[in-house]
ZAMARGU-4260 file (C-alpha; in steps of 0.2 Angstrom, whole numbers, plus 5000, padded with zeros to 4 digits):
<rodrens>
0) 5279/5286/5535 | 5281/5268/5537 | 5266/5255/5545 | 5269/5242/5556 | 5258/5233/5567
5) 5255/5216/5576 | 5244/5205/5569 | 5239/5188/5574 | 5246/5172/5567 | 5236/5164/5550
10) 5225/5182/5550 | 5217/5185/5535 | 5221/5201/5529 | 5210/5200/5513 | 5194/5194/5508
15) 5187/5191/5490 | 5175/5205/5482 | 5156/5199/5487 | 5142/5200/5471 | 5133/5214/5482
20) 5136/5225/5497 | 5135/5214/5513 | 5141/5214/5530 | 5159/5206/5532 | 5165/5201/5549
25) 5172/5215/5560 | 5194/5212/5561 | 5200/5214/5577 | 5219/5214/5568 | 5223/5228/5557
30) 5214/5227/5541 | 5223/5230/5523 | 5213/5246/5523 | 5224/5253/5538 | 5238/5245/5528
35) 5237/5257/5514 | 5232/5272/5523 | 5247/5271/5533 | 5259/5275/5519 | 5270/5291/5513
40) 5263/5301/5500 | 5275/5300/5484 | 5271/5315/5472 | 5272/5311/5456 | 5270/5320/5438
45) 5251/5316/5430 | 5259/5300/5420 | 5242/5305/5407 | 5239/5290/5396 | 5237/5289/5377
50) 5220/5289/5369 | 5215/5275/5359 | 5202/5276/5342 | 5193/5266/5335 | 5179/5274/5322
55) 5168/5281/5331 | 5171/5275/5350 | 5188/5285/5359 | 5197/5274/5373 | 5205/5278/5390
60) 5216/5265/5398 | 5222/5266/5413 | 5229/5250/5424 | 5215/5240/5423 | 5200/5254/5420
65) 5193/5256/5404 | 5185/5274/5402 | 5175/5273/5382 | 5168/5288/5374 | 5156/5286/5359
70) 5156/5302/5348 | 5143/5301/5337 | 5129/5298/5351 | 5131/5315/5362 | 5148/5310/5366
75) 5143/5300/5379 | 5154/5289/5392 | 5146/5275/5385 | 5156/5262/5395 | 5167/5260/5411
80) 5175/5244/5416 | 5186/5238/5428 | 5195/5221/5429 | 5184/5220/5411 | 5167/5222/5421
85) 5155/5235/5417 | 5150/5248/5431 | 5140/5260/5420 | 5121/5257/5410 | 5125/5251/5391
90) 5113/5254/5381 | 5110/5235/5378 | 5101/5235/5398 | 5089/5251/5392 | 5073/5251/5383
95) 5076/5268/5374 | 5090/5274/5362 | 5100/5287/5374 | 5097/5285/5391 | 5113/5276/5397
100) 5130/5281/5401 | 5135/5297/5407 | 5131/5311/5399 | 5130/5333/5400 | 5114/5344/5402
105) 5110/5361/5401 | 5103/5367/5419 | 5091/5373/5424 | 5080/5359/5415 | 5064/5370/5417
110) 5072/5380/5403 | 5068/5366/5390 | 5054/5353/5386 | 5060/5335/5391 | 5043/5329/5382
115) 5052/5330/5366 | 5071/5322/5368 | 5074/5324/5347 | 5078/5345/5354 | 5091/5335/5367
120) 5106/5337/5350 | 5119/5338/5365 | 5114/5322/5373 | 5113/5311/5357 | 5118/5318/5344
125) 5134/5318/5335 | 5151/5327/5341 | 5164/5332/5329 | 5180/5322/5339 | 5199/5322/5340
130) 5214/5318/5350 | 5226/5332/5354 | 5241/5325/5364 | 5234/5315/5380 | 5218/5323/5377
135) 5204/5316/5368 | 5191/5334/5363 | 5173/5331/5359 | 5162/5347/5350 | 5144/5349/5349
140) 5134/5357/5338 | 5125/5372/5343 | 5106/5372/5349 | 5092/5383/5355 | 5082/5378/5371
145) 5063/5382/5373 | 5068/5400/5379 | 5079/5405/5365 | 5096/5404/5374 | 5108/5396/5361
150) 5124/5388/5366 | 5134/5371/5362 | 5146/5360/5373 | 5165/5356/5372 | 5172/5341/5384
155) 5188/5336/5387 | 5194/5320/5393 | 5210/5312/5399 | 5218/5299/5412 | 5231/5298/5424
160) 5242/5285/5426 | 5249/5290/5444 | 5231/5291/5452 | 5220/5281/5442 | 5209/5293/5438
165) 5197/5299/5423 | 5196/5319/5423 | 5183/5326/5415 | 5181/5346/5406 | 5165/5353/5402
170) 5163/5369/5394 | 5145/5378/5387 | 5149/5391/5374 | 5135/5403/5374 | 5130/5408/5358
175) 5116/5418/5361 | 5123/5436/5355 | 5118/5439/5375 | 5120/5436/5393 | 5113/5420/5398
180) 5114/5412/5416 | 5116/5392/5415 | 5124/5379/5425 | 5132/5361/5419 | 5127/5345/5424
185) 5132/5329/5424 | 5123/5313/5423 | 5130/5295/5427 | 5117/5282/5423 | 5122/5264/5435
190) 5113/5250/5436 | 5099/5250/5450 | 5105/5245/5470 | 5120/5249/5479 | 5123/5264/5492
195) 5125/5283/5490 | 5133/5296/5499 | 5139/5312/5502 | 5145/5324/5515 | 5130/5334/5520
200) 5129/5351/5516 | 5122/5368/5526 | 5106/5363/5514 | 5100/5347/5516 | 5091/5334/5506
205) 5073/5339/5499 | 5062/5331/5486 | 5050/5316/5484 | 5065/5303/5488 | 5072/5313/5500
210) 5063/5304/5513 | 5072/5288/5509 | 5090/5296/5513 | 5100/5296/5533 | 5110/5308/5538
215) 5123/5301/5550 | 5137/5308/5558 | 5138/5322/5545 | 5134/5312/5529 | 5120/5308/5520
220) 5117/5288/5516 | 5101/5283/5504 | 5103/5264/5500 | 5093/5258/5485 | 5085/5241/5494
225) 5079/5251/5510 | 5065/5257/5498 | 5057/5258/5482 | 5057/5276/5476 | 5057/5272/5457
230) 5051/5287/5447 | 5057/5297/5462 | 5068/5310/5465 | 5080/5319/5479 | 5089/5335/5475
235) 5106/5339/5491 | 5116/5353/5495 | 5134/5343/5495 | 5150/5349/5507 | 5166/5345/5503
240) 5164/5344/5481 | 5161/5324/5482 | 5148/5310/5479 | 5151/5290/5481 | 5140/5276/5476
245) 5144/5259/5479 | 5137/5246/5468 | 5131/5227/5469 | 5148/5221/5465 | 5156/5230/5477
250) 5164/5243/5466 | 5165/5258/5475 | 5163/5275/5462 | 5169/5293/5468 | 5166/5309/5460
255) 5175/5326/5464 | 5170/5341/5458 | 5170/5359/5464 | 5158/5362/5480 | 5145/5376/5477
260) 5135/5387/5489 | 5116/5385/5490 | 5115/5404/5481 | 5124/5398/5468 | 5112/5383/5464
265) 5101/5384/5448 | 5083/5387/5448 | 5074/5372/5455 | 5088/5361/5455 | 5102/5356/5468
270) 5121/5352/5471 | 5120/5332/5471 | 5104/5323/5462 | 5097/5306/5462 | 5085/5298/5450
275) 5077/5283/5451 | 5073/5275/5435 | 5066/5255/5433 | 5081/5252/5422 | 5092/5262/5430
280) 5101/5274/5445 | 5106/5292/5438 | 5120/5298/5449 | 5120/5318/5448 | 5132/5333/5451
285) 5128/5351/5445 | 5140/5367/5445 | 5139/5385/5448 | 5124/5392/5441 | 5132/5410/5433
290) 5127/5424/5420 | 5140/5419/5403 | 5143/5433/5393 | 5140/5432/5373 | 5155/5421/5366
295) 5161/5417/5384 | 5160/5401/5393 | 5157/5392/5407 | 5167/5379/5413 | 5164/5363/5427
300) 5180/5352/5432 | 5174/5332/5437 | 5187/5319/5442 | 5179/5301/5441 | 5189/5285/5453
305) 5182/5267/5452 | 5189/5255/5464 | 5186/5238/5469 | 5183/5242/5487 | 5191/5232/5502
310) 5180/5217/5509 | 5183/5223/5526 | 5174/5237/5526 | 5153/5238/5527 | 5141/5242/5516
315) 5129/5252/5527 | 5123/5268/5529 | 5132/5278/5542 | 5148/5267/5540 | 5165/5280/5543
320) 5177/5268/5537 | 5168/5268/5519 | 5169/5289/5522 | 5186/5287/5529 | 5191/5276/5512
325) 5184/5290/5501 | 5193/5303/5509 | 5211/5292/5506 | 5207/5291/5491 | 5205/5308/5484
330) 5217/5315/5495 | 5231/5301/5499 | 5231/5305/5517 | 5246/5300/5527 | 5241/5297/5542
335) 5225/5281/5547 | 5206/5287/5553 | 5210/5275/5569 | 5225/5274/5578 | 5238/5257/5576
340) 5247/5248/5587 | 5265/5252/5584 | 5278/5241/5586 | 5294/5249/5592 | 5305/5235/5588
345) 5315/5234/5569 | 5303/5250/5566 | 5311/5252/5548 | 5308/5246/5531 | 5316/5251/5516
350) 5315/5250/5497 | 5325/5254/5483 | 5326/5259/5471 | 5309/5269/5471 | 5303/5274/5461
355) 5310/5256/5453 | 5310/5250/5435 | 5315/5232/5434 | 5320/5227/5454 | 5313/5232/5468
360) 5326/5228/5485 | 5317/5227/5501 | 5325/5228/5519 | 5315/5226/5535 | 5326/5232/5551
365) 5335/5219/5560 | 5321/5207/5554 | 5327/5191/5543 | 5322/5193/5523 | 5314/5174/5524
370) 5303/5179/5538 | 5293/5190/5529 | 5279/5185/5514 | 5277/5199/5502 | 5262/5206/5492
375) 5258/5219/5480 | 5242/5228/5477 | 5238/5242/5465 | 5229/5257/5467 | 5212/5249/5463
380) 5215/5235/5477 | 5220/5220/5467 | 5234/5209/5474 | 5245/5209/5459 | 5261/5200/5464
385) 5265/5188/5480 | 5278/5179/5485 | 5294/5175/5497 | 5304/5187/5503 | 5320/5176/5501
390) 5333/5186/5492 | 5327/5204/5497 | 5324/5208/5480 | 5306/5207/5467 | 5306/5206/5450
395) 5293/5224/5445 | 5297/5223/5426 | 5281/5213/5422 | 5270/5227/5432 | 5264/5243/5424
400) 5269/5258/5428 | 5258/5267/5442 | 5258/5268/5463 | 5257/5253/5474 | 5257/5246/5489
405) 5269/5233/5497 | 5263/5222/5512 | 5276/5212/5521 | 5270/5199/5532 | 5277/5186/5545
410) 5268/5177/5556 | 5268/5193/5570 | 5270/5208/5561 | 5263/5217/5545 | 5271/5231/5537
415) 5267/5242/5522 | 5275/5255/5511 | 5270/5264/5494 | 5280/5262/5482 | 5280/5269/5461
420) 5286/5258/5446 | 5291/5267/5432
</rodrens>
C-alpha cells in the first residue's frame, strides 16, 4: 500500500530530536510518522547479525544499535547505544558495583534475602560464555536461595537485521532434586526521568508509587518529573505483553514479552514493575509464575526495540500517537491510527528492484522525476540519504542492509513507500 497526501508548500516534515521530552507544535499536514505507518508490509527472513567478542564483553550490532554483554559480572546488558549514545545505567553513573544495566532475578524476591547481594551469584557473578552461530549463550553457576530452592540461569541473545531488534532468552534450570514454583524477571536499569507506559490490564496499578501513575484512554502513563517517588515502588497488571519508556533524549525503548494473567503472577509481585532509585529508573517485566519439575526449566521470551522517536509526536501522558507508534512498531501495521487525505491523481509509485542491492529506480505516476526531492530514513528514524530525484534512480550501495522508508516530496504532495536493501 502506497501513501500519498497533500502537504503544504515549504512544510517541515521533520524536526531535530530535543535533549528531553517536550511539547512540539501540533502539524496540521501529514506528519513523517503517518508517512511510515502508511506503507506495505515486506516479510523478510530474521537477517540475524554476527556477535562480536572481545574478552570478556560480547557485542551486538545492528544498524546503528549497539547491544553489550559483560560475562564475567552476571552476564549483564552492560550497555545499549544508539547513534553511539548510551540509553542504559553504566556502572560509571552508580555508587555501588552491580546495580546498572539490565539484568535476571529469580521471583518471587521474598524467597531470598536482598540484605546480603554477595548470595545474588546470578546478578554479578561470572557466566561461562560462547557464541554458537548468531547466537551469543551465557551460563550461570548454580545457587541456593534463603528457602533451599537451587537453580542456575541460561540466556540467549541475538539481533535482527530486518527489524532491528535485540531478542532476549532466559531460561532457570531447577536443580533442586524437586518441584519448585518460580517466575523470571527482568530488570532494566535507565537513567532517572522520562515517561512510562503500558496497556492497562484487568488488574491495575497498586503500590506506594502507584499513586503517581494515569490511566488514560486504556493505558497507564507515570512520568518521572510529575513527582518525586524515589525509593518507591508500583507493581501493574499489563495487557497486550508490552512496556515503553521514553527517555530525556527522546529515545523511545519498547519491550515485548508474553502477557500473563493476574493468577499466574508470583507471590507479592506483578506483571510490569517500577523502581525508583536516586541514581537510577528500573524498568521491570516478570513471566509466568509455574511449578518446574526437577531437571526441567522454565523459559521467558523478551524482545527489546530502541528508537529515536519522531519529534512530532508529544511527550505526555495520555498521548495515543506515542501508543499508536508503539503498536507500529511491534507489529508493522499497514494501515495509519488517523485517516489521510488521499490524492486520487498519479496515485502510483514504484520501486525497483526491491529488495535492491546497488540501485534503487523510482517512478511516481504521471508525475515528473525532477518534481519530486527524495529522502531515506531507516528503521530507527534517522534520514540517511537525500537528494534529487533527477534520473529516477539512487545509489543504495553505500547503505546497510535492513528496511527503509522512501519519502518523495514536491512542493504539493508527499509520498512514501518501504523499501529492503540487501
Amino acid at each position: 500500500m502506497i501513501s500519498r497526501a497533500k502537504i503544504s508548500p515549504g512544510a517541515c516534515t521533520h524536526q531535530a530530536p530535543a535533549t528531553k521530552p517536550r511539547k512540539p507544535c501540533r502539524m496540521k499536514i501529514v506528519s513523517l510518522l503517518l508517512c511510515l505507518y502508511c506503507v506495505t508490509t515486506i516479510e523478510l527472513p530474521a537477517q540475524r547479525v554476527p556477535p562480536q567478542q572481545e574478552g570478556n564483553l560480547f557485542s551486538l550490532e545492528v544498524g546503528n544499535l549497539v547491544f553489550q554483554v559483560d560475562s564475567t559480572h552476571g552476564a549483564k546488558v552492560s550497555s545499549l547505544t544508539v547513534d553511539g549514545s548510551e540509553f542504559l545505567v553504566t556502572p560509571d553513573m552508580v555508587s555501588t558495583d552491580y546495580m546498572w544495566g539490565a539484568t535476571l532475578w529469580p521471583s518471587p524476591q521474598g524467597e531470598w534475602n536482598w540484605n546480603n547481594p554477595n548470595k545474588l551469584i546470578w546478578d554479578h557473578g561470572e557466566y561461562t560464555a560462547s557464541i554458537d552461530g548468531d547466537t551469543m549463550r551465557f551460563t550461570g553457576k548454580e545457587v541456593s536461595v534463603d528457602n533451599g530452592d537451587s537453580f542456575y540461569f541460561v540466556k540467549n541473545f541475538w539481533a535482527s537485521a530486518s527489524d532491528t531488534t535485540i531478542s532476549l532468552h532466559y531460561a532457570m534450570i531447577n536443580t533442586t532434586g524437586k518441584t519448585i514454583k518460580k517466575a523470571l524477571w527482568e530488570l532494566s536499569r535507565v537513567p532517572v526521568g522520562g515517561m512510562t507506559f503500558w496497556p492497562t490490564g484487568p488488574g491495575g496499578t497498586w503500590g506506594a508509587l502507584a499513586p503517581a501513575t494515569e490511566e488514560i484512554n486504556g493505558h497507564t502513563w507515570y512520568y518521572r518529573e510529575s513527582e518525586d517517588g524515589t525509593g518507591l515502588k508500583f507493581f501493574a497488571d499489563g495487557k497486550d505483553g508490552w512496556l515503553a519508556h521514553v527517555d530525556d533524549n527522546y529515545r523511545i525503548f519498547i519491550k515485548t514479552f508474553e502477557d500473563v494473567d493476574q493468577s499466574a503472577f508470583a507471590t507479592g509481585e506483578g506483571e510490569i514493575e517500577l523502581w525508583v532509585d536516586p541514581e537510577y529508573i528500573e524498568l521491570e517485566n516478570q513471566g509466568v509464575c509455574i511449578n518446574i519439575a526437577d531437571q526441567d526449566s522454565l523459559e521467558y521470551a523478551v524482545t527489546w526495540y530502541l528508537r529515536q522517536l519522531p519529534a512530532n509526536i508529544d511527550v505526555i501522558p495520555g498521548n495515543q500517537d506515542l501508543v499508536d507508534y508503539v503498536n507500529w512498531v511491534i507489529s508493522e501495521k499497514d494501515n495509519p491510527p488517523v485517516p489521510v487525505e488521499q490524492n486520487s491523481v498519479n496515485p502510483a509509485i514504484q520501486c525497483y528492484p526491491n529488495p535492491a542491492r546497488h540501485t534503487l529506480t523510482v517512478t511516481v505516476g504521471g508525475s515528473q522525476h525532477d518534481a519530486f526531492r527524495y529522502t531515506l530514513i531507516n528503521i530507527q528514524g534517522n534520514f540517511v540519504l537525500q537528494g534529487e530525484l533527477n534520473t529516477g534512480t539512487i545509489d543504495v550501495s553505500t547503505l546497510p542492509k535492513g528496511v527503509y522508508f522512501i519519502l518523495l516530496q514536491s512542493d504539493t504532495e508527499l509520498v512514501s513507500s518501504k523499501i529492503v536493501i540487501e
